[in-house]
N, C-alpha and C positions, 0 to 999 in steps of 0.2 A: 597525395594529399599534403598544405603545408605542414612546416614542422611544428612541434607545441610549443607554443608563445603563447605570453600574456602582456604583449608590448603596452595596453593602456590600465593596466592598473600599475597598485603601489603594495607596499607591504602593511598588511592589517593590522591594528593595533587588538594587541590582547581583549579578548571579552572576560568579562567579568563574573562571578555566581548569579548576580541578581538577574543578569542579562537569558542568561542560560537558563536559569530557572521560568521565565517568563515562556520563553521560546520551548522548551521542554514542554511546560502545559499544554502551549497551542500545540503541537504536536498530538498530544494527547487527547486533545479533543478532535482535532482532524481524523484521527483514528478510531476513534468512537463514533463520527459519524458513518462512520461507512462501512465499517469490518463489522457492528453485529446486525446493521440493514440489510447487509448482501447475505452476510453467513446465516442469519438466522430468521430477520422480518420477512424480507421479499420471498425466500422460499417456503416461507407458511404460506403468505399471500398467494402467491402459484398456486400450492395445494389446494386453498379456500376456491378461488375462482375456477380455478380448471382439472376439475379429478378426473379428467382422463388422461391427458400428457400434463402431466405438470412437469416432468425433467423439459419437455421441447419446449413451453413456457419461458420457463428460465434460462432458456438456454435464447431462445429471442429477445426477451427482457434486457438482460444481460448485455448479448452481441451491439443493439442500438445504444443502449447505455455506454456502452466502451466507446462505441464508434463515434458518440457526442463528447463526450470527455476526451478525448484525441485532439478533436478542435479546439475547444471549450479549453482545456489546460495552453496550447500552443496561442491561442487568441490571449487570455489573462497573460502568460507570460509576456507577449511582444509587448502587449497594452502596458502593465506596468512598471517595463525597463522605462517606457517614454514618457511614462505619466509623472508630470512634476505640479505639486499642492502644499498647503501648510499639512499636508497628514503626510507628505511623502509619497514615495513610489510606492511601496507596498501594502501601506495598512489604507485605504480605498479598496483595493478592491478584496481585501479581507472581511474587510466589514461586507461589502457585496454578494460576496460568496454566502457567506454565516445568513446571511437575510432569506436567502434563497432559499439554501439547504432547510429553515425553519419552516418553508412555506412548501416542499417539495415532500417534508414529511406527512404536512395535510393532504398534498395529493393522494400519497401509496397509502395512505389510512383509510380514506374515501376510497378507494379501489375494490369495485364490484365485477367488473367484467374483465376479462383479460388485458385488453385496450389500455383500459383505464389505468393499467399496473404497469404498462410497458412506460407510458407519459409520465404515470410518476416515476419513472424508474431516470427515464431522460433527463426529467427537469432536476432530477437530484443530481445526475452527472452533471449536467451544465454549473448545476450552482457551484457543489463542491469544488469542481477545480477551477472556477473561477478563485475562490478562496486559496485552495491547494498550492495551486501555480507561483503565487508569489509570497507564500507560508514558505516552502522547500528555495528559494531561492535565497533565504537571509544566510543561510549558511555559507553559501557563496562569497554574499555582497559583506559580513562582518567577522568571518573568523577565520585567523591567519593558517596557511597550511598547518602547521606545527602543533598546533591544536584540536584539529577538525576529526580526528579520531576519536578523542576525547569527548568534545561538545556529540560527534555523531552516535558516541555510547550513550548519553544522555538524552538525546532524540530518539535513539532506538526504542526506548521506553514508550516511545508514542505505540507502537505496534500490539506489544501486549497488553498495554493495557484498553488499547483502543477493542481488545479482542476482550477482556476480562469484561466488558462493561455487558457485555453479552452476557455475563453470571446472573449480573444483576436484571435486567431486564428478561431473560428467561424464566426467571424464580415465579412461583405461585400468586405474588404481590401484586402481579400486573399480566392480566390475563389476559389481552388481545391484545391487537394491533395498534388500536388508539391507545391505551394506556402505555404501550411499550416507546411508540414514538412523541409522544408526551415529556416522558424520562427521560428519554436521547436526546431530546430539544436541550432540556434543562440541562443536563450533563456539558451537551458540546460547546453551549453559547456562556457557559459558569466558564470553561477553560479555555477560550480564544480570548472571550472579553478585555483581562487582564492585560494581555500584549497588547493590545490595540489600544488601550488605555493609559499604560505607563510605559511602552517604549517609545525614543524617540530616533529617530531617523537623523544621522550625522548629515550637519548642515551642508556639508560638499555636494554631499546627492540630492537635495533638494531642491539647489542651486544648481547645480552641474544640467549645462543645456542640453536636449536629444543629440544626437548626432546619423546621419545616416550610417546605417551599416551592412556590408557585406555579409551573408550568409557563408559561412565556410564550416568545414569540419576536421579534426585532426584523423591521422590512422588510428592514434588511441582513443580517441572519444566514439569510431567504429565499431573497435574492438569491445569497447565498453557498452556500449551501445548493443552490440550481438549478444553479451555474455548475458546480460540483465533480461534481454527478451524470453531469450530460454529458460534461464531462470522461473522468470514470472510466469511462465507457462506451466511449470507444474505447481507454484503457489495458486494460482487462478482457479485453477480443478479442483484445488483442495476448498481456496474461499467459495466458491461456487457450488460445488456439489457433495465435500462431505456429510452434511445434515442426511442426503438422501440416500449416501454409501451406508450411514450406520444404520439407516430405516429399512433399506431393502437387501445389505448383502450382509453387512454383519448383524441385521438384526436385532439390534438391540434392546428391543422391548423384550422379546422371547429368551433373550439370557439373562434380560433384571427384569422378571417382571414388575407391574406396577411403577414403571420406571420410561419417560417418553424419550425418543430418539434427540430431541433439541436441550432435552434437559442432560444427557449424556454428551452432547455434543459442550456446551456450556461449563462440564466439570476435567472433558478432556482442554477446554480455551483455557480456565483457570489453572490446571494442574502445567500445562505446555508454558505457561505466562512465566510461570519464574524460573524455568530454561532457557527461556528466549533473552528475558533479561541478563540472565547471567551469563549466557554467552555470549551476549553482545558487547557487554562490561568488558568483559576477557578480551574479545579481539579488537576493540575499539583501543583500549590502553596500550591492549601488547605491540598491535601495528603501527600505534606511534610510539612508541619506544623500538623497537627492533626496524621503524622505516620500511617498514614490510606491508602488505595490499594484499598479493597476488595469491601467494601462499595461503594464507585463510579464508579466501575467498573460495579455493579450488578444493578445501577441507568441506567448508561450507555444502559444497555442492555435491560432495559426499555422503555426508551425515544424509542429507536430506534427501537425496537418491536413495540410501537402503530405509528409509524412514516410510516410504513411498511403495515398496519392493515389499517390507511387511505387510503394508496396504494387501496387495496385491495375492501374497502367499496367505496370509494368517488371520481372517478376518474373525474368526471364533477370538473369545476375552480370553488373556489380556493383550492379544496380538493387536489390536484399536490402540491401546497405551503405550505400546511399546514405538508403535510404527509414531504415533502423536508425539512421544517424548523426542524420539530421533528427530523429527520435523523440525519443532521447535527448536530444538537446539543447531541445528543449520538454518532455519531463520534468519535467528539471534543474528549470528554469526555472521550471516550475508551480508542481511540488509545493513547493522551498523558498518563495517569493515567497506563493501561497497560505495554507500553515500559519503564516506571519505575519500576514496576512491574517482567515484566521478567527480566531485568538488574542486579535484586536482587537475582533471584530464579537458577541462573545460576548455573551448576554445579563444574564448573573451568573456573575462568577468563585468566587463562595463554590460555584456547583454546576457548575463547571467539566468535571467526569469525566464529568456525565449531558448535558449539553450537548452536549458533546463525541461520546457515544455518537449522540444525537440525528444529530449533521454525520455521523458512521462510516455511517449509512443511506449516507453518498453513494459509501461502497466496497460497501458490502457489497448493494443493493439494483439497482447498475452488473453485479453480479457475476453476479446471478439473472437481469437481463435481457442480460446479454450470451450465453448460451447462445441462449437463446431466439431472438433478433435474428442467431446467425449458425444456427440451423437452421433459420432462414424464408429469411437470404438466399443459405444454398450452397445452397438447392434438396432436391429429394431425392435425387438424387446427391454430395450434399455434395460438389458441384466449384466453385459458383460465387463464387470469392473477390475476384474485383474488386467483384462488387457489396458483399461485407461489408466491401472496405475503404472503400470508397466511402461508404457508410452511416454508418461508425466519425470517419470523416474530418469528416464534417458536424456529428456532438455534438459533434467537439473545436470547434470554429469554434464552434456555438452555445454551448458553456458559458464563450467568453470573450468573448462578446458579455453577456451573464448577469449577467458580475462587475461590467459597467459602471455597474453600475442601482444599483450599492454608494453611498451615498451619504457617511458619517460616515467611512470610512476612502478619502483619495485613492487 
């Protein structure tokens, strides 16, 4: 593979608070829309339509959803490196995305037959990373290496709290489906809006005409590439099927009673939220001061292996909390640490958003094998969950073995 070069760019000028802060929100809402639809809407939905398989549901739902957002993020991204407007390359199809996502909530709300839930599942993939795709690319296209630890401790925030808004919408306030994606409307389109509004897009890139370009890839953006895949395979299991781990294996109506599985799911997102934060703070800062990636990233994949491993052994309380606290704090940890990480490893920042779609395979492609991998390892009685944690636990370990192989980025 060539070596890492960034022959067509330049050196970034410093971002700003105001900038950060902007970008931080959209973050945040990006992350609202998706983390408590998948963790917590769409697998009630499943339940409601199909009480006989509801795991194999979601586990279809799910796999066509990944597999459209694969294209869906790699389409937005090529689209928006070329797209030149007075709104700029990226905020088009932000807005496009956000219009989607609002109208995609109607669908899974309207969702009576199984069918009906898989379509809305799609057209919410399609829209979001239409949005998505060229949201994760500004970190790229505006903030100079030297920073991007920093700024990506401050975007890491998008995750938990993207997961907290799930508190709110599980709570007694809003008791179905409509009412939940009602709230998530208003949530995600109050914290994009703002970027789209008062950022502006530096005149070079507005100006700056398409260019044709060669597809290529570094050995580290491989590397990088493998590590995240594995990774996201045991996040995937967790976004995807812990609601139905605490319902069927640990139980957890029968050790609180009076007390529902999504509403326990809801206080372990809230209580994991400000680990996740804090550890992302921590390794976002520390690895750009110490110039260090690799090393927290291969912690990362630690924590979050025996976090997994608890799963697996301890499902009686408070072995749920403990295995939840370990997660989130390797999260944290990954995800900021990492997205500074690939930011660096890029192969050309002039096609940052298609690149970037490119690394998005390692969400979106985690997502189609993680159904799959947990209806081989619960069995046909979709009972056996120590083995899927057990399995989950081992990509994490191997994609931070993965990162090591990184060479140009310590």
């Amino acid at each position: 593979m060539p070596t890492q070069t960034h022959p067509d760019t330049s050196i970034s000028p410093r971002v700003g608070p105001g900038f950060v802060a902007l970008l931080t929100l959209a973050y945040v809402g990006a992350f609202s829309a998706f983390v408590p639809l998948l963790s917590i809407i769409v697998p009630l939905q499943a339940q409601q339509v199909s009480v006989v398989d509801k795991v194999g549901l979601l586990g279809v739902a799910t796999a066509w959803g990944a597999g459209v957002a694969s294209l869906a993020n790699l389409a937005a991204g090529w689209g928006s490196d070329r797209t030149r407007s007075a709104w700029g390359r990226r905020r088009p199809w932000i807005l496009l995305g956000l219009v989607g996502v609002l109208a995609a909530y109607g669908l899974i709300g309207a969702a009576r037959t199984p069918a009906g839930l898989i379509v809305g599942v799609i057209a919410f993939q399609l829209a979001f990373n239409l949005m998505f795709a060229p949201l994760t690319a500004i970190l790229a296209d505006r903030v100079p290496d030297a920073q991007k630890g920093r700024v990506a401790a401050f975007l890491g925030l998008g995750a938990p709290m993207g997961a907290a808004t799930g508190v709110l919408i599980a709570g007694p306030a809003l008791p179905d489906a409509g009412a939940r994606l009602a709230a998530l409307g208003v949530i995600v389109a109050a914290c994009v809006l703002p970027l789209l509004l008062a950022w502006k897009e530096p005149a070079a890139q507005l100006l700056d005409r398409p260019r044709r370009s060669r597809l290529h890839f570094t050995a580290d953006f491989g590397f990088a590439w493998m590590s995240r895949f594995c990774f996201q395979i045991a996040a995937s299991v967790i976004n995807a099927f812990m609601l139905f781990y605490l319902a069927d294996h640990a139980r957890y109506a029968e050790q609180f009673p009076g007390q529902s599985a999504e509403s326990g799911l809801a206080r372990l997102i809230a209580f994991s939220t400000v680990l996740i934060v804090a550890s992302g703070f921590v390794g976002g800062l520390l690895s750009d001061r110490l110039g260090s990636r690799r090393r927290f990233i291969l912690a990362a994949s630690v924590i979050l292996a025996a976090g997994l491993t608890i799963f697996a052994l301890w499902p009686q309380w408070p072995g749920p909390l403990v295995g939840y606290a370990l997660y989130g704090v390797g999260f944290g940890l990954y995800t900021t640490v990492d997205a500074a990480l690939v930011a660096q490893v890029l192969p050309s920042r002039r096609d940052a958003a298609r690149d970037l779609g490119v690394m998005n395979l390692t969400n979106t492609l985690p997502a189609v094998a993680a159904p799959l991998l947990a209806l081989l390892a619960l069995g046909p009685d979709r009972s056996d969950w120590p083995t899927l944690m057990a399995f989950s636990a081992g990509a994490a370990l191997v994609g931070g073995l993965l990162v090591m192989a990184v060479r140009h980025v310590r």
